[in-house]
mmCIF file of the N, C-alpha and C atoms, coordinates in Angstrom:
data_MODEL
# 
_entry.id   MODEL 
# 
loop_
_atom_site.group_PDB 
_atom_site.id 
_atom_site.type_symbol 
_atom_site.label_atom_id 
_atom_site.label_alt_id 
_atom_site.label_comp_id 
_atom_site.label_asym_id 
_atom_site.label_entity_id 
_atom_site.label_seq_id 
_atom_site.pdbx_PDB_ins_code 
_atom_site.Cartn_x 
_atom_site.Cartn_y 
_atom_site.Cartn_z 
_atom_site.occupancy 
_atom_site.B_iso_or_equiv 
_atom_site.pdbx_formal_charge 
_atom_site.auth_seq_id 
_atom_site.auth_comp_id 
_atom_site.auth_asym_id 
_atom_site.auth_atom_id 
_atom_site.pdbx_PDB_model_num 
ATOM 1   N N  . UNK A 1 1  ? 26.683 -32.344 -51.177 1.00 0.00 ? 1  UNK A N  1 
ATOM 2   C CA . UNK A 1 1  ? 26.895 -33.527 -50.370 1.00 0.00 ? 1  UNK A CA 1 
ATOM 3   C C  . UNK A 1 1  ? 28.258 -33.430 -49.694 1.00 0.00 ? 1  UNK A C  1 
ATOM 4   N N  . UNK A 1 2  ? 28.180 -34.004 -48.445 1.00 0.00 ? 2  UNK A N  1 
ATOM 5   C CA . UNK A 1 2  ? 29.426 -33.937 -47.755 1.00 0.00 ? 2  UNK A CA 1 
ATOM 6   C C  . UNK A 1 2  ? 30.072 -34.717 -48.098 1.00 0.00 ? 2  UNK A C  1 
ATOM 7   N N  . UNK A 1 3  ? 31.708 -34.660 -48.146 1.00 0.00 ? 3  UNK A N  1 
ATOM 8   C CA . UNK A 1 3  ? 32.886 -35.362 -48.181 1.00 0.00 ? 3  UNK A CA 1 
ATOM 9   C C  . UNK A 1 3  ? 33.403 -36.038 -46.960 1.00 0.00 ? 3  UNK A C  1 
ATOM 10  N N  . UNK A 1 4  ? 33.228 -37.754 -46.836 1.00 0.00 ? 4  UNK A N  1 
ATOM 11  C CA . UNK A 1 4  ? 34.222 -38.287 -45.736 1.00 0.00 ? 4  UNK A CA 1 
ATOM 12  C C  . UNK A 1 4  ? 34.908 -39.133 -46.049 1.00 0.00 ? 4  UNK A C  1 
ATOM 13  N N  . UNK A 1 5  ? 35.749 -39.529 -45.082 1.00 0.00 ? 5  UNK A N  1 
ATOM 14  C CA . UNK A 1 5  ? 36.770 -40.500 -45.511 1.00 0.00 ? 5  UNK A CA 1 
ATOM 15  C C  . UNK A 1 5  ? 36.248 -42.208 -44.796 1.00 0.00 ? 5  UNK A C  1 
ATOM 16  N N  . UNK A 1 6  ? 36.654 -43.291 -45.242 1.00 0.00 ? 6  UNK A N  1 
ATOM 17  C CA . UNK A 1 6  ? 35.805 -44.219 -44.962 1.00 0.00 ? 6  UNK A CA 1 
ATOM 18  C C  . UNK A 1 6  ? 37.127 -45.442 -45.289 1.00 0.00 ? 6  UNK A C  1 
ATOM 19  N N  . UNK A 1 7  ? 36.808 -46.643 -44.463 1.00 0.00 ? 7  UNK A N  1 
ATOM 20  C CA . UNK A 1 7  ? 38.120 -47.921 -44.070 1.00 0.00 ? 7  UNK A CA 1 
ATOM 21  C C  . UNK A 1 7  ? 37.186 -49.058 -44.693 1.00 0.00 ? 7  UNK A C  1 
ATOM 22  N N  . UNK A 1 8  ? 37.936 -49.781 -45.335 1.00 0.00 ? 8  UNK A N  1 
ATOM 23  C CA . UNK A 1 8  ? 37.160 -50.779 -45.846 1.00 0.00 ? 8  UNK A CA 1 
ATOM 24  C C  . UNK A 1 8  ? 37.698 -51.505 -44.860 1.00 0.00 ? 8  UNK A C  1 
ATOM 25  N N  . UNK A 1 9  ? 37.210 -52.644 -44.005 1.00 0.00 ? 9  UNK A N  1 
ATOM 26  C CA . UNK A 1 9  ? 37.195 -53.824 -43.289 1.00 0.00 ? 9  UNK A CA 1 
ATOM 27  C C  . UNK A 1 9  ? 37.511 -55.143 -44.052 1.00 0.00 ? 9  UNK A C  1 
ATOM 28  N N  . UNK A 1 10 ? 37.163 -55.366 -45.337 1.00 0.00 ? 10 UNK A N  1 
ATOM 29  C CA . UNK A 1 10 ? 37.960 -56.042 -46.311 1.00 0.00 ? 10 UNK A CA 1 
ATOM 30  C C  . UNK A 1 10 ? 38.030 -56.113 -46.691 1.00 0.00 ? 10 UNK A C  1 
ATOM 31  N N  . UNK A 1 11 ? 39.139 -55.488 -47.611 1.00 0.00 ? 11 UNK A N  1 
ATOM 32  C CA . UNK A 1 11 ? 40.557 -54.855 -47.994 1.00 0.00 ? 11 UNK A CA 1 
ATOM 33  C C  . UNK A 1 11 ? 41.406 -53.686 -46.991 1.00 0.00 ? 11 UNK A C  1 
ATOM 34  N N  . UNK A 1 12 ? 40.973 -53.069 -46.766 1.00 0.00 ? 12 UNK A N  1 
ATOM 35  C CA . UNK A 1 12 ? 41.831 -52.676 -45.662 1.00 0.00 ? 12 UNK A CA 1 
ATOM 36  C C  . UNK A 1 12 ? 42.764 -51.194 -46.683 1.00 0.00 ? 12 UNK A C  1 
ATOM 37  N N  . UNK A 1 13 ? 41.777 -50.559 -47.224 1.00 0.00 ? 13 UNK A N  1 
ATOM 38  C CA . UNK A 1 13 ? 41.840 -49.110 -47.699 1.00 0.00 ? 13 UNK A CA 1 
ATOM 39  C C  . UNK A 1 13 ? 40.950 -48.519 -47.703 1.00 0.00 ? 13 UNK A C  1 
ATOM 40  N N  . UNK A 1 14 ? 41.542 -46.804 -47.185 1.00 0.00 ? 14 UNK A N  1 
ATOM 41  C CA . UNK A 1 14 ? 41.096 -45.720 -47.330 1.00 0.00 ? 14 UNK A CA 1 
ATOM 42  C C  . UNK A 1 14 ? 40.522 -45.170 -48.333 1.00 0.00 ? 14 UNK A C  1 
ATOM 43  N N  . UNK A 1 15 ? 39.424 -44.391 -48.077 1.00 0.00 ? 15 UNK A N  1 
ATOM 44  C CA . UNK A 1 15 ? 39.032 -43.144 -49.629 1.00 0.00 ? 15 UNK A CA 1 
ATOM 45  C C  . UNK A 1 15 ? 38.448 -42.760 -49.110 1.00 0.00 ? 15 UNK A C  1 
ATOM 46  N N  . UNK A 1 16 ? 37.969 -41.524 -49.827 1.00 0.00 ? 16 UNK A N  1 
ATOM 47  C CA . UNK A 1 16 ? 37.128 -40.072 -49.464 1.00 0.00 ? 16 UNK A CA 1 
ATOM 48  C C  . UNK A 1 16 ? 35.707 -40.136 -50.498 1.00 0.00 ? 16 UNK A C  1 
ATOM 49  N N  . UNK A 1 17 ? 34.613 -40.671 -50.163 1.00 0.00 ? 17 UNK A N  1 
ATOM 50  C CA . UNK A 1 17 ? 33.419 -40.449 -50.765 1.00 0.00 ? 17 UNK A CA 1 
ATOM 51  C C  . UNK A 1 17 ? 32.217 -39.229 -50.294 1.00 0.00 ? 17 UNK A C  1 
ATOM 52  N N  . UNK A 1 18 ? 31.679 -38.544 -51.625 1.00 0.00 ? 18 UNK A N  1 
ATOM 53  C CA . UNK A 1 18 ? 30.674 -37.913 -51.480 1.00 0.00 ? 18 UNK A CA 1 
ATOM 54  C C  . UNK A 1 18 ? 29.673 -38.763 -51.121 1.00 0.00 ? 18 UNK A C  1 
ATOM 55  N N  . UNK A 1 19 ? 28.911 -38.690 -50.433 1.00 0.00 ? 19 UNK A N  1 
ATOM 56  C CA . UNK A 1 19 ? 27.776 -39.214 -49.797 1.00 0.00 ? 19 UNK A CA 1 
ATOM 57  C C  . UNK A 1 19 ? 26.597 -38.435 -48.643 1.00 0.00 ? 19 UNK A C  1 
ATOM 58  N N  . UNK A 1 20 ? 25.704 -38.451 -48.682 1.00 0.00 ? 20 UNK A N  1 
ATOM 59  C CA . UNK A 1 20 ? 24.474 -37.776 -48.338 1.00 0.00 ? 20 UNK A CA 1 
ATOM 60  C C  . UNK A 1 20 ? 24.743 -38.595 -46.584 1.00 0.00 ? 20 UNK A C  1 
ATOM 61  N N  . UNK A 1 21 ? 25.131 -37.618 -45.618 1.00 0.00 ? 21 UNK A N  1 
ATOM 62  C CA . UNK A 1 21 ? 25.110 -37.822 -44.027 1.00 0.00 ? 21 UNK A CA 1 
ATOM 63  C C  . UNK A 1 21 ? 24.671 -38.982 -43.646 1.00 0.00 ? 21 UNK A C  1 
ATOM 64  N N  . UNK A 1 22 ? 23.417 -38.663 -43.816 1.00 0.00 ? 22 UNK A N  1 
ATOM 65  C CA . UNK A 1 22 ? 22.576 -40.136 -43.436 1.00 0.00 ? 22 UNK A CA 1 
ATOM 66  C C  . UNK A 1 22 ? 22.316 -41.294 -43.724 1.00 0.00 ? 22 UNK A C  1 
ATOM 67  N N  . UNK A 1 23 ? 23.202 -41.382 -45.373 1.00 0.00 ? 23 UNK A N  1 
ATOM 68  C CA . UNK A 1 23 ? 22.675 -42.285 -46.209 1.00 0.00 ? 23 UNK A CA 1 
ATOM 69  C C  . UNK A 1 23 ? 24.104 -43.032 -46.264 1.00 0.00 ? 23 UNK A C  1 
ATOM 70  N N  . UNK A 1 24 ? 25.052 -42.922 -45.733 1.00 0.00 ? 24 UNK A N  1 
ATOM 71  C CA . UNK A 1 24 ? 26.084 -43.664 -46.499 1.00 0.00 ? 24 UNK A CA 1 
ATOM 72  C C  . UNK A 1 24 ? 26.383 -45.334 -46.052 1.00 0.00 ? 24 UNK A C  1 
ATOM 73  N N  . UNK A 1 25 ? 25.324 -45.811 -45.025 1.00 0.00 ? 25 UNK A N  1 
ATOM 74  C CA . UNK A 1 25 ? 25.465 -47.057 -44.351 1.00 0.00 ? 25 UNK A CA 1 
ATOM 75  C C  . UNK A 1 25 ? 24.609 -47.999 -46.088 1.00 0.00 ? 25 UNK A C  1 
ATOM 76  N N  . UNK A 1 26 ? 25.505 -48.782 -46.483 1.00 0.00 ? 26 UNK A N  1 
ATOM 77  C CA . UNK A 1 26 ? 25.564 -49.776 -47.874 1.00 0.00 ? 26 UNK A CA 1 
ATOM 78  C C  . UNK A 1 26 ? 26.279 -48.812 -48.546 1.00 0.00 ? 26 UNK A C  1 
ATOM 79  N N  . UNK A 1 27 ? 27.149 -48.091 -48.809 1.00 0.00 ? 27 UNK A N  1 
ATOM 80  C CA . UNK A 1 27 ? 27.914 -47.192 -50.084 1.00 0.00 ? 27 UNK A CA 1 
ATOM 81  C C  . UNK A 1 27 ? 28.902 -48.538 -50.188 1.00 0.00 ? 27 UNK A C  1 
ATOM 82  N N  . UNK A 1 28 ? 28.908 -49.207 -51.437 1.00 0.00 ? 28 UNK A N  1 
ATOM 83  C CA . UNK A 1 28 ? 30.367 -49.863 -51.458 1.00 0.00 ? 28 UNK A CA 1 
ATOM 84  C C  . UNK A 1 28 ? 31.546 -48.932 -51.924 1.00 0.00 ? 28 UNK A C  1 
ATOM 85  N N  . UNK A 1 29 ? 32.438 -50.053 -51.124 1.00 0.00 ? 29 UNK A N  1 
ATOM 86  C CA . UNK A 1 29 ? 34.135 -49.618 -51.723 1.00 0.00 ? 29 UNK A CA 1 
ATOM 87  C C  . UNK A 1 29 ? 34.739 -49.838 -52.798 1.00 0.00 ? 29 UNK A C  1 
ATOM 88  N N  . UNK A 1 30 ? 34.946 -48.639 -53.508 1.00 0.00 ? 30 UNK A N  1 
ATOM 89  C CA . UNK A 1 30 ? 35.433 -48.357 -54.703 1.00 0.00 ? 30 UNK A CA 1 
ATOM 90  C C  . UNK A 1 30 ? 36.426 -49.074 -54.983 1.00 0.00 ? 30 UNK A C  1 
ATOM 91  N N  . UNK A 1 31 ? 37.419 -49.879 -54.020 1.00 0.00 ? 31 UNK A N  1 
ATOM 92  C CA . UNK A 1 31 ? 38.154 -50.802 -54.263 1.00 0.00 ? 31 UNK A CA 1 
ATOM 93  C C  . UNK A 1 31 ? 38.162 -52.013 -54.485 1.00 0.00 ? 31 UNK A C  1 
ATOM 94  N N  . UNK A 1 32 ? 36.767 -52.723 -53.414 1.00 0.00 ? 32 UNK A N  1 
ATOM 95  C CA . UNK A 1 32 ? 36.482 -54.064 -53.946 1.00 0.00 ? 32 UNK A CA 1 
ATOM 96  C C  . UNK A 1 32 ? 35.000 -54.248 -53.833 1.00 0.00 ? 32 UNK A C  1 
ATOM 97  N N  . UNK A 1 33 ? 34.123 -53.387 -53.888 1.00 0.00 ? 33 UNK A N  1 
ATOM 98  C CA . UNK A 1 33 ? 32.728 -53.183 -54.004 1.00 0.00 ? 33 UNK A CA 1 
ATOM 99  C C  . UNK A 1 33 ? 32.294 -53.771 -52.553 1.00 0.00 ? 33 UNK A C  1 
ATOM 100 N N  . UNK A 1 34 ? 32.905 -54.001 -51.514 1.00 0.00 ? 34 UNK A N  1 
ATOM 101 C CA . UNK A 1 34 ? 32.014 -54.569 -49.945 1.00 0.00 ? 34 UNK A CA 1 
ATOM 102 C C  . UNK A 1 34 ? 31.912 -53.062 -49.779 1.00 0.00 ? 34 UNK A C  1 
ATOM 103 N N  . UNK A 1 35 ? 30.550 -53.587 -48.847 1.00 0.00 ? 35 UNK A N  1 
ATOM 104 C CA . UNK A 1 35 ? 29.978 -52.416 -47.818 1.00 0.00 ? 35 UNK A CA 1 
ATOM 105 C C  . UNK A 1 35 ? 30.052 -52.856 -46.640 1.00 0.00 ? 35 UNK A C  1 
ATOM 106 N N  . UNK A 1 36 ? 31.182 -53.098 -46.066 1.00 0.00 ? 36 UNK A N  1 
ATOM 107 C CA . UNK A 1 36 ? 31.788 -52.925 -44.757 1.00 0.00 ? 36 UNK A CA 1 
ATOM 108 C C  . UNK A 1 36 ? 32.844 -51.944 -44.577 1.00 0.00 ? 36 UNK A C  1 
ATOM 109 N N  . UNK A 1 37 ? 32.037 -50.679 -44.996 1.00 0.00 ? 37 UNK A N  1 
ATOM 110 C CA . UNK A 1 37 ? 33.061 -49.092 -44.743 1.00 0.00 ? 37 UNK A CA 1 
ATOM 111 C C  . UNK A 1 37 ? 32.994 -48.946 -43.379 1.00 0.00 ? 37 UNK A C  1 
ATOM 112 N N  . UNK A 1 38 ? 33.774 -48.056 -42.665 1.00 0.00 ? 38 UNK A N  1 
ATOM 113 C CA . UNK A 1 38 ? 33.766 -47.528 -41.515 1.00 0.00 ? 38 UNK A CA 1 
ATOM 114 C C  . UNK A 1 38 ? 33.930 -45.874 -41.696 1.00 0.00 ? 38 UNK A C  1 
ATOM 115 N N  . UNK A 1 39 ? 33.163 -45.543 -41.296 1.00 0.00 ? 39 UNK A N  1 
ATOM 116 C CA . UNK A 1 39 ? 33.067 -44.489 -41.501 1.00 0.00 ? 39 UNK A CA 1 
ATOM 117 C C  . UNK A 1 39 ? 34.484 -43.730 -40.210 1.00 0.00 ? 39 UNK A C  1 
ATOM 118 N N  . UNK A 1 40 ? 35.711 -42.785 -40.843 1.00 0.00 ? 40 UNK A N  1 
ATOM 119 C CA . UNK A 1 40 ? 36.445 -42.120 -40.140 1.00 0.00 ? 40 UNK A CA 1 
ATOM 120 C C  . UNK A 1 40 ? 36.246 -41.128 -39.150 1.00 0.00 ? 40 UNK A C  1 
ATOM 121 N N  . UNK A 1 41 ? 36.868 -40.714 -38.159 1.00 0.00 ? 41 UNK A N  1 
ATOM 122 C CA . UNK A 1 41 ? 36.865 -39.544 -37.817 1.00 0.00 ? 41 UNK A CA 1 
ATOM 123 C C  . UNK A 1 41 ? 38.048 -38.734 -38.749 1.00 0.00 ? 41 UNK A C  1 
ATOM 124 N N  . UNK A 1 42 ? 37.806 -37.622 -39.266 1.00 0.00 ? 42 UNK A N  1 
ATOM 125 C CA . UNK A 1 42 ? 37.957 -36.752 -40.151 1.00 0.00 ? 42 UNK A CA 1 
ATOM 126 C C  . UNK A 1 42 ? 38.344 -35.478 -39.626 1.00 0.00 ? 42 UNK A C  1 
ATOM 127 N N  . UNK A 1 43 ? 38.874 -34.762 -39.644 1.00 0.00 ? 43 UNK A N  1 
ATOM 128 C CA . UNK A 1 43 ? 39.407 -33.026 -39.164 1.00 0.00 ? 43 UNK A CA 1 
ATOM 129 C C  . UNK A 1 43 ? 39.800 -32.654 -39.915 1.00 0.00 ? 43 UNK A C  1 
ATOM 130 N N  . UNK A 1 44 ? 39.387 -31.236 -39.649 1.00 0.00 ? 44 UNK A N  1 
ATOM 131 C CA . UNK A 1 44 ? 39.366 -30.061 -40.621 1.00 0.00 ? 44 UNK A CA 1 
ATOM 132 C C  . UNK A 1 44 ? 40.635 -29.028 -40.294 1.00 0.00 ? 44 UNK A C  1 
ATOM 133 N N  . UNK A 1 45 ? 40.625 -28.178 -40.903 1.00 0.00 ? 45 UNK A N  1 
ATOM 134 C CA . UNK A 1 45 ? 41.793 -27.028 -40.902 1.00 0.00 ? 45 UNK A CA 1 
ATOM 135 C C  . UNK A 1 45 ? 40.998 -25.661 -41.018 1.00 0.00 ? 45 UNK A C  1 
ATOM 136 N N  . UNK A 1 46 ? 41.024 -24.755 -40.353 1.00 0.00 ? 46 UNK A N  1 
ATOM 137 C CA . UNK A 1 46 ? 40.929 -23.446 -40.364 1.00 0.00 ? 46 UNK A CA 1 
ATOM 138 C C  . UNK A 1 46 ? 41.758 -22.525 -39.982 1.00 0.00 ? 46 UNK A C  1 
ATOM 139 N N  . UNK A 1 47 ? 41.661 -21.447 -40.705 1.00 0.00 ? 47 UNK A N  1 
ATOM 140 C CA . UNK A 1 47 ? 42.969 -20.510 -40.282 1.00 0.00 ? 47 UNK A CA 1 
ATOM 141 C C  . UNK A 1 47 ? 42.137 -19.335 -39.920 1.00 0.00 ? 47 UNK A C  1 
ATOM 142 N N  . UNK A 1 48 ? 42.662 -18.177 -38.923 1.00 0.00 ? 48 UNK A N  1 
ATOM 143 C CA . UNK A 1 48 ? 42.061 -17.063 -38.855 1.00 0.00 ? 48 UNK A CA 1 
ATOM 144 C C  . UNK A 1 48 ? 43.332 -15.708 -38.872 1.00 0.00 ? 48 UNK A C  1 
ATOM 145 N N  . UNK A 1 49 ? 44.056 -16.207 -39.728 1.00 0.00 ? 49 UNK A N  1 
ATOM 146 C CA . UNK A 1 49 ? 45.791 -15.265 -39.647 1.00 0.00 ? 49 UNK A CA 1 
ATOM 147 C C  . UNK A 1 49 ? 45.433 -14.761 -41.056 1.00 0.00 ? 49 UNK A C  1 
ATOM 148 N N  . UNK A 1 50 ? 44.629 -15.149 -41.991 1.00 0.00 ? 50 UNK A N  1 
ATOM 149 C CA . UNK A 1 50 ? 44.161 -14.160 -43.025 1.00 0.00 ? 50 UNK A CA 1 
ATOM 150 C C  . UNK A 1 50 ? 44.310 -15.443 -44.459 1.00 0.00 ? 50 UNK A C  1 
ATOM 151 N N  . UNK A 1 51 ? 44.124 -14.905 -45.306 1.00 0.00 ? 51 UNK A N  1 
ATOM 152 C CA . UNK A 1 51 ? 44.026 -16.187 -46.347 1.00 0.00 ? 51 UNK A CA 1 
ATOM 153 C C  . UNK A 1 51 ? 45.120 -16.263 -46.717 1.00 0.00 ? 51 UNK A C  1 
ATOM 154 N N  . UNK A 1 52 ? 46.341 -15.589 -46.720 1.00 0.00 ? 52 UNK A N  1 
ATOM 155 C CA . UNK A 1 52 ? 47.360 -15.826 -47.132 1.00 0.00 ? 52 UNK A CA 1 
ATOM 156 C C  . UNK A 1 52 ? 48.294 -16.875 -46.073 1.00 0.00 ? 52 UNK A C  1 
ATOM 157 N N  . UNK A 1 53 ? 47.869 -16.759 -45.360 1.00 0.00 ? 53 UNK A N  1 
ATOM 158 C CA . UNK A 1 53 ? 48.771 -17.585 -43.998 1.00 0.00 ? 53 UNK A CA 1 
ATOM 159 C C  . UNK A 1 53 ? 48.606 -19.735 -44.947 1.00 0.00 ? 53 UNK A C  1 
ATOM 160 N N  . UNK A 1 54 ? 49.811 -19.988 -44.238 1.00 0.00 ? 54 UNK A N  1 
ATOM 161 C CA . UNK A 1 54 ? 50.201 -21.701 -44.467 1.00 0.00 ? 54 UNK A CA 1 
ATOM 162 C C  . UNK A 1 54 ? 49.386 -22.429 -43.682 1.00 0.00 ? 54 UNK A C  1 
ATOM 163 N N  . UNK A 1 55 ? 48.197 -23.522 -43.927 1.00 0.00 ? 55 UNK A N  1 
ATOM 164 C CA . UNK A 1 55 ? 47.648 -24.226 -43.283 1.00 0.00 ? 55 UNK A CA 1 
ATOM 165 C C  . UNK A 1 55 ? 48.879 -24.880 -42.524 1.00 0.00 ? 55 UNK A C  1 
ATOM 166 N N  . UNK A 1 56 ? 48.186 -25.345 -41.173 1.00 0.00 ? 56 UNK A N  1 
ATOM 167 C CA . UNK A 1 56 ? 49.059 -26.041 -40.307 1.00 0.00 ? 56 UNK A CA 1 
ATOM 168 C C  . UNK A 1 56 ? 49.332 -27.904 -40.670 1.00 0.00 ? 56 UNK A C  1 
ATOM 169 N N  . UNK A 1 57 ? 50.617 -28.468 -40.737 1.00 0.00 ? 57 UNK A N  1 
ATOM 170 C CA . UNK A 1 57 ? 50.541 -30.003 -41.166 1.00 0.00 ? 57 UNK A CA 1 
ATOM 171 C C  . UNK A 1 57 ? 50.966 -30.593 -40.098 1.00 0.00 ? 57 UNK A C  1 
ATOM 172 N N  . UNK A 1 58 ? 50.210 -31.908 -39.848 1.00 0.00 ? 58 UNK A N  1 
ATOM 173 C CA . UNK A 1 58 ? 50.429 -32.432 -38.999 1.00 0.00 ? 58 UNK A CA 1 
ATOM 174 C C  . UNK A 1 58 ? 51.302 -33.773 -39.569 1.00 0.00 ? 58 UNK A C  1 
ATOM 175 N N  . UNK A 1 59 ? 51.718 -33.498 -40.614 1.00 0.00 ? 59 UNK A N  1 
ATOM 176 C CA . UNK A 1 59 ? 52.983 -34.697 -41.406 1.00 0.00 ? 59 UNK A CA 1 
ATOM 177 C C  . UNK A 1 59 ? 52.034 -35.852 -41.808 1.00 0.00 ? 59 UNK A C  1 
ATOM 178 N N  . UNK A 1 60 ? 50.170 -36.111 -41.399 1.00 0.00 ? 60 UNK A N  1 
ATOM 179 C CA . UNK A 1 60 ? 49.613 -36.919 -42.055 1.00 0.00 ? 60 UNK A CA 1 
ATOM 180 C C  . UNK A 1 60 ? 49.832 -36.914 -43.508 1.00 0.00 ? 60 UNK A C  1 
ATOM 181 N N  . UNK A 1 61 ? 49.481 -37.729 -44.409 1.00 0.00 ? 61 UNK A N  1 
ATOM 182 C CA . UNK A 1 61 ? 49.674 -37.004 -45.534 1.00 0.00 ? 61 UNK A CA 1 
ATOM 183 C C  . UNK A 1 61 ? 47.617 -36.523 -46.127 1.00 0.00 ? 61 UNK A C  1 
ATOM 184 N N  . UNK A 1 62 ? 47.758 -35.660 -46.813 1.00 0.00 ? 62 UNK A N  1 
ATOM 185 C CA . UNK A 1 62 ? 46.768 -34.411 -47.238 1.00 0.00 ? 62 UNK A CA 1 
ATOM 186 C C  . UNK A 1 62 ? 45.714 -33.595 -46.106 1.00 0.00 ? 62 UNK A C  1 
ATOM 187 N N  . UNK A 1 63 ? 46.863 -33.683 -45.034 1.00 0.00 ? 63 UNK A N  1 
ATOM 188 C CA . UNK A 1 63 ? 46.060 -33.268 -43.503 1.00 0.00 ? 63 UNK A CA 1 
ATOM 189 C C  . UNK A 1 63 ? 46.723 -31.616 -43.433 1.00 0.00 ? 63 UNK A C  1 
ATOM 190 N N  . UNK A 1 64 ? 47.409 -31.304 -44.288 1.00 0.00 ? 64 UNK A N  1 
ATOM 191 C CA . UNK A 1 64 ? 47.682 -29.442 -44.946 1.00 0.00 ? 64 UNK A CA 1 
ATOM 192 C C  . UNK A 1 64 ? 47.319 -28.949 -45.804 1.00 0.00 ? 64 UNK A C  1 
ATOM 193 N N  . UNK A 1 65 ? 46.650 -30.248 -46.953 1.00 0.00 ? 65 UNK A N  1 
ATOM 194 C CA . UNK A 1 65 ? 46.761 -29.652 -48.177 1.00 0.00 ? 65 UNK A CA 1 
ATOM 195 C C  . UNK A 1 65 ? 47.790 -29.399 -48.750 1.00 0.00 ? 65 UNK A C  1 
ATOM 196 N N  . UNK A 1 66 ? 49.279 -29.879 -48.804 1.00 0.00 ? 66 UNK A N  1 
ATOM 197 C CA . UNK A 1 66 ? 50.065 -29.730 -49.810 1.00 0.00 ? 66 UNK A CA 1 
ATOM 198 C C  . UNK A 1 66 ? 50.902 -31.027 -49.709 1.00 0.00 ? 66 UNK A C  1 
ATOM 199 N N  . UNK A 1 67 ? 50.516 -31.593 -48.288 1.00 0.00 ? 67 UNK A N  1 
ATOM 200 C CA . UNK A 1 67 ? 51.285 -32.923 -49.049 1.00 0.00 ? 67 UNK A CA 1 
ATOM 201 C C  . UNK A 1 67 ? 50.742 -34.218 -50.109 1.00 0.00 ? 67 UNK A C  1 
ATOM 202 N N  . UNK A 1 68 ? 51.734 -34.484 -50.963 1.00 0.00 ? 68 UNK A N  1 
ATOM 203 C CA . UNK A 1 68 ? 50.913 -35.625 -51.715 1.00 0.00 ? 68 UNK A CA 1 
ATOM 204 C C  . UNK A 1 68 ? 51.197 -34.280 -52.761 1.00 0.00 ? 68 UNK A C  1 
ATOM 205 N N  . UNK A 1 69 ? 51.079 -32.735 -52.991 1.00 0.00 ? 69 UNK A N  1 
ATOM 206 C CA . UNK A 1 69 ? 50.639 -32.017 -54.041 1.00 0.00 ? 69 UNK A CA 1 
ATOM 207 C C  . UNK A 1 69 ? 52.392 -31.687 -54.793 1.00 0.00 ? 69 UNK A C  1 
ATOM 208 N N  . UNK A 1 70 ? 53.345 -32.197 -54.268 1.00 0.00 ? 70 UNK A N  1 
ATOM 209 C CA . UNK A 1 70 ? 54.884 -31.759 -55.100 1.00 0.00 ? 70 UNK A CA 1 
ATOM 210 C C  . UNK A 1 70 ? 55.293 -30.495 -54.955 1.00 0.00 ? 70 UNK A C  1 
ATOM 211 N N  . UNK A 1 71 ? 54.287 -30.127 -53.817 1.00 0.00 ? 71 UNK A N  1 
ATOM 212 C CA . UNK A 1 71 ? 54.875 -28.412 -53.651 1.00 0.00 ? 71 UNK A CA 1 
ATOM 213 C C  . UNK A 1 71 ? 55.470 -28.461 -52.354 1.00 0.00 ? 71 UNK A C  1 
ATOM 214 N N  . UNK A 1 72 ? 56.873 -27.509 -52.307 1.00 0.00 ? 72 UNK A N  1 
ATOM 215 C CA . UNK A 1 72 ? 57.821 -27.411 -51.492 1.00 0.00 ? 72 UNK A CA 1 
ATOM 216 C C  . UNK A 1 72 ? 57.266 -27.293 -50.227 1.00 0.00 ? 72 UNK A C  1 
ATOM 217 N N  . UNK A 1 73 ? 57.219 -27.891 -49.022 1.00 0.00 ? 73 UNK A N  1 
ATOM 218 C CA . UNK A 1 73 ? 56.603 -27.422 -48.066 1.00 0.00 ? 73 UNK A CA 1 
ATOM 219 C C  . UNK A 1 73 ? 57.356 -27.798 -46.308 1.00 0.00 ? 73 UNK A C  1 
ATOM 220 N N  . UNK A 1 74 ? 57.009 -27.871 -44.999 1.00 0.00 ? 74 UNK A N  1 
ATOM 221 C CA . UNK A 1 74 ? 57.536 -28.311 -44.223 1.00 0.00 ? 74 UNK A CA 1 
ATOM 222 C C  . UNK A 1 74 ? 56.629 -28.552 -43.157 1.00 0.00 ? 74 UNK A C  1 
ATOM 223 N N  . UNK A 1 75 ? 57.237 -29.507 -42.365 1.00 0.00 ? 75 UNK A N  1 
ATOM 224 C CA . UNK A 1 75 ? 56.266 -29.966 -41.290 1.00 0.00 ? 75 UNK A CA 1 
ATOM 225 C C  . UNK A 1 75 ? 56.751 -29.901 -40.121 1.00 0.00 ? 75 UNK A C  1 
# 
């Protein structure tokens, strides 16, 4: 199942739920159980400099993968 990120309308937080593409219209929010999610636009990261290369950060936070993680990094 795919991973997206989703806005509660009220409460007014983010999270990342597994949920089946088609199916996620009623998923409640893990924060206050409404199903008035919004579903995000979401972006990905790919690198083609080899696996060792530093994902690119755009200072969002977990939009590199290391922020939020306590590892030394820069943006």
């Amino acid at each position: 199942m795919p991973l997206y990120e989703f806005h509660c309308d009220k409460c007014g937080k983010d999270t990342e739920l597994l949920v089946r593409s088609s199916k996620w219209e009623g998923t409640p929010c893990p924060s206050c159980g409404s199903t008035r999610l919004q579903k995000k636009f979401s972006v990905f990261a790919s690198s083609t400099a080899g696996e060792n290369a530093a994902p690119a950060c755009s200072g969002t936070p977990r939009s590199c993968g290391m922020c939020g993680t306590g590892k030394p990094h820069s943006h």
